[in-house]
N, C-alpha and C positions, 0 to 999 in steps of 0.2 A: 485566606481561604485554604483552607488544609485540601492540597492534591489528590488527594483517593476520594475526595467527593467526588469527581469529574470522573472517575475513574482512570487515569493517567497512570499512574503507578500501581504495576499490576504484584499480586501473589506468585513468590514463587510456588512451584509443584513438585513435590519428588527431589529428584538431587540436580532437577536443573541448576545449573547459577544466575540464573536471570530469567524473570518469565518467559515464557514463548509465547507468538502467535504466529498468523496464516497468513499470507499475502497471494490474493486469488489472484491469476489473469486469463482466467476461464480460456485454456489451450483449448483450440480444436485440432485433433488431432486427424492426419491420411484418412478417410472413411469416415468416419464420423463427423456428425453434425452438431449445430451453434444448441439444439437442441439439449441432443447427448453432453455439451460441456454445462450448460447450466444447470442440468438435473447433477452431473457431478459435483458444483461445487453446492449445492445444497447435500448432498450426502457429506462432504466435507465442514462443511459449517456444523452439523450435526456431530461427528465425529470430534472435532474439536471442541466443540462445546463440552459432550461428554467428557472428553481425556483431561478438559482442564486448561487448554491454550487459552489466554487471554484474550488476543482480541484477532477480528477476521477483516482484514480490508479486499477492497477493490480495486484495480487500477483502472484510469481513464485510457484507450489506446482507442487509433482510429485506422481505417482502411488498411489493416491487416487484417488476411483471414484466416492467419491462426489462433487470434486473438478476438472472443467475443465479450467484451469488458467498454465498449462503446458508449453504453451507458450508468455510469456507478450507482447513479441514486436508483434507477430501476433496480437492479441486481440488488443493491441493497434493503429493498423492498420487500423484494420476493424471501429473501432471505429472513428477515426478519417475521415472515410469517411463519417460519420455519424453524424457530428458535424461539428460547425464551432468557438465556442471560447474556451468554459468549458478546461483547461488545463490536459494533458493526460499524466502517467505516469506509472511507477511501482515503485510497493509498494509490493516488491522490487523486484527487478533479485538479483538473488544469484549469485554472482560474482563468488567465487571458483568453480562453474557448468561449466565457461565459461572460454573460453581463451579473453582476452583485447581487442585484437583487433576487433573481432567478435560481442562483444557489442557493442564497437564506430560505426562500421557502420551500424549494427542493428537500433542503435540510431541516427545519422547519418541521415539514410534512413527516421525516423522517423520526424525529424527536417526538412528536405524538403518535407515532406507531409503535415505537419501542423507547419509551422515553426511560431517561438515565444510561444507556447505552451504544449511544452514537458518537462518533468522532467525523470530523471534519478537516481531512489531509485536504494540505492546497500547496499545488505547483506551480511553477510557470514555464516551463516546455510544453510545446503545444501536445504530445505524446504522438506525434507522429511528422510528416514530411511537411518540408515547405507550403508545395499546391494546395494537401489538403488540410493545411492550417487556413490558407486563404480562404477555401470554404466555406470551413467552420466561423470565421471571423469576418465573413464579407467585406476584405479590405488586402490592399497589395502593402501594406505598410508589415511585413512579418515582423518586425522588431517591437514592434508597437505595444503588443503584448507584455512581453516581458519587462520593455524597461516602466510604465507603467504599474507593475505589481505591487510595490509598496502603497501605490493611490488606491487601487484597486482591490487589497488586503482591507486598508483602513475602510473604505467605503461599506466593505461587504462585512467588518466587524459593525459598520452602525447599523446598518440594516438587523442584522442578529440581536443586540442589545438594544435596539429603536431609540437612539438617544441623536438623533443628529438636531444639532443646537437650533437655534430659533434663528429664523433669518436663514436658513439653507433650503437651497431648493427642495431638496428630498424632506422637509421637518414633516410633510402633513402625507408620507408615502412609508407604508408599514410592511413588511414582511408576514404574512400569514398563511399560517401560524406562528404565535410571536409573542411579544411582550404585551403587545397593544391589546390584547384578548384578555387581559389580566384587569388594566384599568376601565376594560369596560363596565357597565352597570350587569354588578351580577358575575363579574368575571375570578377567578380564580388565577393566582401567579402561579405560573409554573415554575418547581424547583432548580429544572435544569437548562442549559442549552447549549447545545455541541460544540466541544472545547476546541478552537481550533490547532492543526498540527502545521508546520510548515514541513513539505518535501525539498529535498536535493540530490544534486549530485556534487558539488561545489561548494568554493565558500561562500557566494550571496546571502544564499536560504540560510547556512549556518549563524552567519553573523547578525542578519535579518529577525530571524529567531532568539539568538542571544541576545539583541538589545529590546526585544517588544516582552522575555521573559514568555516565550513559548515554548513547547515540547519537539524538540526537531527530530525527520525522520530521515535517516540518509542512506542512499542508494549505492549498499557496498557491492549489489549483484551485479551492477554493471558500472563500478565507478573506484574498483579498490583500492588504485593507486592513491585516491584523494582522501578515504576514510577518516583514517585519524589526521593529517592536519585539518581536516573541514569537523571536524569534532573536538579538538583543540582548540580551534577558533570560536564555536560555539559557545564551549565555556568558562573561554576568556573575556567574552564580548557579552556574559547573561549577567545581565540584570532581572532580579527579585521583580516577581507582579502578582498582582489579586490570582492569577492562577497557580503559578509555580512560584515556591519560595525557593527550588535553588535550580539546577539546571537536571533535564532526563531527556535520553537522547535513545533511539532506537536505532537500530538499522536492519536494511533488507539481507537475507541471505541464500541465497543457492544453495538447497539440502537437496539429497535424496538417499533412500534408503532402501535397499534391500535384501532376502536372506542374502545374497551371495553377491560377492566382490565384481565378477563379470557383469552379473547383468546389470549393476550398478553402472558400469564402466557403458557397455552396451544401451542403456537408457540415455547416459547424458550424452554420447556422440549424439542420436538423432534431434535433441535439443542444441548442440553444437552446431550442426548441419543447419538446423533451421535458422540459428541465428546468422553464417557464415551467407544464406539466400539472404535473410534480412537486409545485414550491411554491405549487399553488394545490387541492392534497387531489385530483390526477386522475391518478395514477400509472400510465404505460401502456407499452407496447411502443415504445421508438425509434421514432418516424415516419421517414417514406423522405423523402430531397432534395425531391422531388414534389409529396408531401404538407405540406410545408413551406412550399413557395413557394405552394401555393393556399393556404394560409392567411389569413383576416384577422385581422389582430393589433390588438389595441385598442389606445392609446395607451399604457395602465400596460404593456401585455407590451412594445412597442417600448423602453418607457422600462427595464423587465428586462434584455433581450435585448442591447439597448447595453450597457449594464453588464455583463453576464457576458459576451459577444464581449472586451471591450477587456482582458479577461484570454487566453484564448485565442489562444494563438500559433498561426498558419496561413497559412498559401500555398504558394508554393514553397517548396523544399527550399531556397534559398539565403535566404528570409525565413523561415523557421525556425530556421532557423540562426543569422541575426542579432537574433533574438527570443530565444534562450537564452544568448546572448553576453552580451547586455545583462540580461538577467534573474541571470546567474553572476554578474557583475562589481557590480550593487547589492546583492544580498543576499549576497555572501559564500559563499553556499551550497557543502559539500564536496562534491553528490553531484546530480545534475537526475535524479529520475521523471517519466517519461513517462506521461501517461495517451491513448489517443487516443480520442474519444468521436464516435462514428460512425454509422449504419446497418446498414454493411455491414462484416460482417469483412474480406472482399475490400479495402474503404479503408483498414483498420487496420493490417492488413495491411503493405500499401504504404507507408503513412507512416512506419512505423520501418526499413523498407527505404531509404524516400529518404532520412531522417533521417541513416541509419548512410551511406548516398553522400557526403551535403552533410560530412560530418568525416572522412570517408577513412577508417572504421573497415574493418575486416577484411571481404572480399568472402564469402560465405556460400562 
């Protein structure tokens, strides 16, 4: 199967070196509401699609409320009414959240709304805390999840393609919408059905993906020290399959862009600050630029806050630009997501605006 059917291997645009896309996690930002971030990232899906970025994921996160991305396949929904090519996905559903079958038709549903432009990232981090994995999974077994994901991969590919052999419990249990709608009387096969991506941070997913011959997407926004050897590994360990004949690897990235150097600087502290609550059990709304800069920061958060900035790519549009240049050309990378992590959508906004400027992609 030749790969740009699925659409996996996107066009470049402009002087990018590698396509771009969006990796939404719908910020709610000090004052605003889960409202105000979803009507943001539908202005952003729009924007993108115009400018030419590839493709728009969603992430799964849970009981953070800066974060209204709780549900991808919703958000993907909404979104999809609201576009007509830009390819739409998650980035990622956390598979051990979910039972298999529930995603295929999730995705499924997703595939007859916008058919030929769905993708299908899967994790296995719960994308949030211990308790409220337990939850979401109604079980104290938290390991359980994860180390189960290769069963749990394979099970939710047969559901997708309806092949589970004869003699399996599941043979006469279809996913719908599905394959099974096709051999009905009267039924039509559909061309397509959402390619699945595997997520990481690490080398599980990478090698997992390397030997099943899938597209990996890996988490250099929060995970840079691992990139290239968990991308290394990747396409040491890929083997050739009916999707991919050689290996294509994206990763996540931390952009932001604005006219001017400070307030670049000024955006990502209040993004710094929110994370610095995050990993210390104080999960809250994006604090504002403002709020940021009156802050006193101890010693350990300054010592954080460097560290996670010197991944962050920001300033102008032409130092963004030369921060993705340089970030393509070491890792190899076939594919740059964009994440921009902000306050205000109105910033977010702007940045894959100026972004799509700095490489001459397509003018909205």
């Amino acid at each position: 199967m030749d790969p740009t059917d699925d659409g996996i291997r996107g066009e470049r645009h402009g002087t990018a070196p590698v396509p771009l896309s969006v990796l939404d996690l719908v910020t709610v930002g000090a004052g605003r509401t889960a409202t105000d971030a979803l009507r943001t990232s539908v202005d952003i899906a729009k924007l993108a699609e115009a400018r030419g970025y590839h493709r728009y994921w969603v992430a799964e996160h849970h009981s953070m409320p800066g974060v209204a991305s709780s549900s991808p396949a919703v958000i993907l929904a909404h979104l999809a009414a609201h576009t007509g090519r830009i390819r739409l996905g998650s980035g990622g559903v956390m598979l051990p959240n979910h039972a298999p079958l529930v995603i295929a038709e999730q995705f499924g549903t997703l595939e007859a709304m916008a058919p030929g432009r769905v993708d299908l990232g899967l994790g296995r981090a719960p994308g949030t805390d211990g308790a409220t994995a337990a939850a979401l999974r109604r079980t104290e077994r938290l390991g359980e999840g994860a180390d189960e994901f290769p069963q749990q991969l394979a099970e939710l590919t047969r559901f997708l393609d309806d092949d589970f052999p004869d003699g399996h419990p599941y043979r006469r249990i279809h996913a719908v919408p599905g394959p099974i709608q096709a051999t009905s009387p009267g039924g039509v096969q559909s061309t397509h059905r959402p390619p699945i991506w595997l997520l990481g941070s690490s080398g599980f997913s990478a090698r997992l993906a390397g030997a099943l011959g899938l597209p990996f997407a890996f988490a250099h926004h929060f995970s840079a020290q691992n990139t290239i050897p968990a991308l290394d590994l990747y396409r040491e360990s890929f083997k050739p399959s009916a999707l991919l004949d050689a290996p294509y690897a994206l990763i996540g990235v931390s952009a932001l862009a604005t006219e001017d150097e400070d307030e670049a600087r000024r955006q990502v502290m209040a993004a710094a600050l929110n994370m610095v609550r995050l990993r210390t059990g104080r999960p809250g709304l994006v604090p504002t630029p403002e709020e940021a800069a009156a802050h006193q920061f101890s010693e350990m958060e300054r010592e954080f806050i460097t560290s996670w900035n010197s991944n962050v790519i920001h300033g102008t549009p032409d130092q963004v630009r030369g921060g993705l240049d340089d970030l393509a050309k070491r890792t190899g990378a076939d594919e740059l997501m964009l994440t921009a992590n902000a306050h205000s959508g109105e910033a977010r906004l702007r940045s894959y605006d100026l972004i799509a400027d700095a490489y001459g992609l397509p003018k909205a």
